[in-house]
Steps between C-alpha positions, in 0.01 A plus 500: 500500500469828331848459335381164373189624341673851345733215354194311392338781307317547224742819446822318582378231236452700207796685556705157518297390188566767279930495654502158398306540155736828447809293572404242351385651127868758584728176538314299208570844247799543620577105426387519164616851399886386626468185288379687210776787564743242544433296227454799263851630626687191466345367171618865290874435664502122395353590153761775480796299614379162288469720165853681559656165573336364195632746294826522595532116460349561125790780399787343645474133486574495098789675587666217640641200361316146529504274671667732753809441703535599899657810425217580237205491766726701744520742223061471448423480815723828595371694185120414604546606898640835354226603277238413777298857597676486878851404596389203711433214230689212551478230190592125496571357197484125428551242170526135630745465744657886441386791722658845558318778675524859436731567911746269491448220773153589556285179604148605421348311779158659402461239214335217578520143339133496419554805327794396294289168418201752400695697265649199297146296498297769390761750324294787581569813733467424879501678809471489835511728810736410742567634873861440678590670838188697444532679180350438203633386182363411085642223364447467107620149292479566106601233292655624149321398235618458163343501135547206287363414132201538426351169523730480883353790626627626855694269703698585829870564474584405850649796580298628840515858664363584808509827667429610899376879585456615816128640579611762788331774312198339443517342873578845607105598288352196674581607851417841425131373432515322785577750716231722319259269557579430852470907555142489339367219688517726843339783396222301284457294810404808711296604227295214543468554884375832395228390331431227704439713813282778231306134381475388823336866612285493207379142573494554909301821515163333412582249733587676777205710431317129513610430812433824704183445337450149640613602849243787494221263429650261774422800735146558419542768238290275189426853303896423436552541102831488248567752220494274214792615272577396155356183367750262579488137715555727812204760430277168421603416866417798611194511366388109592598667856251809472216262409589238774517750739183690395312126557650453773376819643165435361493194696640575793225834499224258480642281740543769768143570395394124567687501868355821583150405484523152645636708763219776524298195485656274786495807703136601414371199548667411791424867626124442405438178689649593819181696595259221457762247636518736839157398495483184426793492777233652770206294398715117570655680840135523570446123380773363694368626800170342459658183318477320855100489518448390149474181369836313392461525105388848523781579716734347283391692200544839717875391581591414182337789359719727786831273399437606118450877591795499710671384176348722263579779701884414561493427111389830401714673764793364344415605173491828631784468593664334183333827339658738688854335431380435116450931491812574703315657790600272763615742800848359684455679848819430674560526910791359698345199672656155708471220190532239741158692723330566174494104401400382829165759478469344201478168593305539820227738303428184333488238715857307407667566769460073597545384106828693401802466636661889530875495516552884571817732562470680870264800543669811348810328314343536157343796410405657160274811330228260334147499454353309738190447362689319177679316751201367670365408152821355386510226807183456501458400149812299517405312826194446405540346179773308680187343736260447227708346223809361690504276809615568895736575655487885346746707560634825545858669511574848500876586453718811429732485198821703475332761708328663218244227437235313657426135385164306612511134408130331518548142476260172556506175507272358185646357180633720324399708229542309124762651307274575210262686741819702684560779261109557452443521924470883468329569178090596594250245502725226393425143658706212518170261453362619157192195612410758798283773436539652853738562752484611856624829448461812209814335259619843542703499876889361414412785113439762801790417696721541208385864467518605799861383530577630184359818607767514784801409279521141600463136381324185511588164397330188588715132528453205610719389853775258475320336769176513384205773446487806353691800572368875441790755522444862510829731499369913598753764509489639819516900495626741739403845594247514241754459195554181254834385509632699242385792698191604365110455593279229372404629210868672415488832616555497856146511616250182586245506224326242247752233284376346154 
């Protein structure tokens, strides 16, 4: 995966980009300055060859009788080859159905028909480049032209020449260029690569500097800021960055703010009406004693009134609760205890021993360093809800997983829970009938139970049964010897203390 995305950088990119780009312009100048080269190279030996052939053709030609006889262009086309600047002209000379070149039984295969048919049609100088077993040859038809009267003007006289040089030399020039240009393109390739990887650093830099940044402020740290540099597109994204992350700690200050004193004033409220709820508590004990000798509405009112203080007393001790967890002072107090023991007190200290089901390992064969007090809260909450908003049978399982977890399955036998009110089952206060205005319990139980198993390193999920119901799982890590499992304490230094 890591080889992948090296491959898939931005640094890998750019350096490809500019290779190709390099290559690309080196190839395309080298094209064009070979044509040019070549072009320039041939054209002056063409010119060169085409003006001495013309002017050898001018001097001797009068010198010969016309019309000529066989022996007569032998003669020409002999005297023409040896005036040529090099020693390798070979000449053809041709009137009508005569021809004699300047070797003796030389074929001139280089000469083409079309070219013979250009020369007499347009009696003008032609030439062509030919190639035969790889080499490279001129070919040059020149038509002789003679002067007639005045009112005739120039007419042709039939009598053709045509001449063949070899182009080694300038062959020899071409490859040379070739060669010269193929030695340039390496070394202007890795010049590119060069300044690809010193581009590429340039451009990088700011954004690895972007990215450290980024992770920084992923980790809390929001007083992150980037040295702006320059005033290029990358120093405007640096600074768009500094003022998005100076809002964003703005915002997130305030919010902190917000959270901290609806927290100071969950907790003070709650804190402030526990004393007159104690009360209040004593006074409808005191009621429900006498409830029996007073008249049926009266005694009504003082259950109903005792019902609602129960309720308003379990409602504010949860907020405490939620409070304490809200501040991160919720105390994890761990002892080895029997699981299997701890949910059977837990079910008999309330009465359920008859309603749920209990499907429990044998005493002492799962053990763990928990709190028990979160444990008791965390199957009572879960059982609870499970009698109040699902339907019997209820039940309970307790099993060990992998011997390094303990899994507690609460499961009943009502409807279900709708799939649009599943994922909101643990949030606080949330109710699956918006039309009810009260519930049976604080809205606050299953939001508890998640903290408190989060607060032991463990999970809940609710589901709902193949076979019908709902189904509350709770996965807790079970430590030994006082240590998590990678060895340390709760809160990650070896000892027992508080966890966020």
């Amino acid at each position: 995966m890591r080889t992948r995305k090296l491959l898939g950088g931005l640094r890998v990119r750019l350096v490809v980009a500019f290779a190709v780009v390099a290559a690309a312009a080196t190839l395309t100048t080298g094209a064009l300055t070979f044509r040019e080269a070549r072009t320039g190279v041939l054209q002056q030996s063409q010119d060169a060859v085409i003006e001495d052939f013309r002017q050898r053709i001018d001097d001797l030609v009068p010198n010969y009788p016309f019309p000529p006889a066989r022996s007569d262009l032998a003669s020409l086309a002999a005297d023409v080859a040896r005036g040529g600047r090099a020693d390798n002209w070979r000449v053809l000379a041709e009137y009508r159905e005569l021809s004699a070149t300047s070797t003796p039984g030389d074929t001139f295969e280089e000469l083409s028909p079309a070219m013979r048919e250009a020369v007499g049609a347009r009696a003008a100088t032609v030439f062509q480049r030919v190639s035969r077993d790889g080499r490279s040859a001129l070919v040059v038809g020149m038509p002789v032209i003679y002067a007639g009267p005045q009112s005739a003007g120039r007419h042709p006289s039939g009598l053709e020449l045509y001449l063949t040089v070899p182009q080694q030399e300038e062959q020899g020039y071409v490859d040379a260029l070739v060669s010269a240009i193929e030695r340039a393109t390496v070394p202007a390739l890795g010049l590119a690569v060069v300044l690809a990887l010193l581009a590429a650093r340039g451009v990088l830099r700011p954004v690895r500097e972007l990215r450290r940044a980024t992770r920084s402020i992923a980790r809390g740290r929001l007083d992150t800021r980037l040295v702006v540099r320059g005033s290029d597109e990358l120093a405007d994204l640096s600074h768009s960055f500094n003022e998005t992350a100076a809002a964003l700690e703005e915002s997130v200050a305030e919010l902190r703010r917000m959270e901290a004193g609806a927290r100071r004033f969950a907790a003070d409220v709650s804190h402030e009406l526990r004393t007159p709820l104690a009360a209040m508590s004593a006074v409808t004990d005191v009621l429900d004693e006498d409830a029996a000798g007073l008249d049926d509405d009266t005694a009504m009112a003082v259950r109903l009134i005792s019902e609602e203080t129960t309720k308003l007393a379990t409602l504010v001790n949860d907020l405490m609760e939620i409070s304490r967890f809200d501040a991160g002072a919720a105390d994890l107090h761990l002892d080895d205890i029997d699981l299997a023991e701890s949910v059977r007190r837990t079910l008999a200290a309330r009465g359920w021993q008859r309603t749920v089901a209990a499907e429990l390992p044998a005493p002492g064969a799962l053990r763990g360093r928990v709190d028990p007090r979160r444990l008791d809260v965390i199957v009572a909450n879960l059982v609870g809800n499970a009698l109040r908003h699902g339907g019997p049978p209820v039940r309970v399982r307790l099993r060990g997983a992998a011997g390094r977890e303990a899994v507690i399955e609460v499961r009943d036998g009502g409807a279900g829970i709708a799939g649009t009110v599943l994922p909101h089952v643990f949030d606080r206060f949330y109710k699956s009938d918006t039309a009810r205005s009260r519930s049976e319990g604080s809205g606050l139980g299953l939001a508890i139970t998640t903290e408190n198993v989060r607060l032991h390193g463990g999970t809940v999920r609710a589901a709902n049964h193949p076979d019908g119901g709902a189904v509350f799982t709770v996965v807790l890590p079970l430590r030994q010897d006082g240590t998590d499992q990678d060895g340390t304490g709760p809160d990650g230094t070896g000892q027992e203390g508080k966890r966020p």
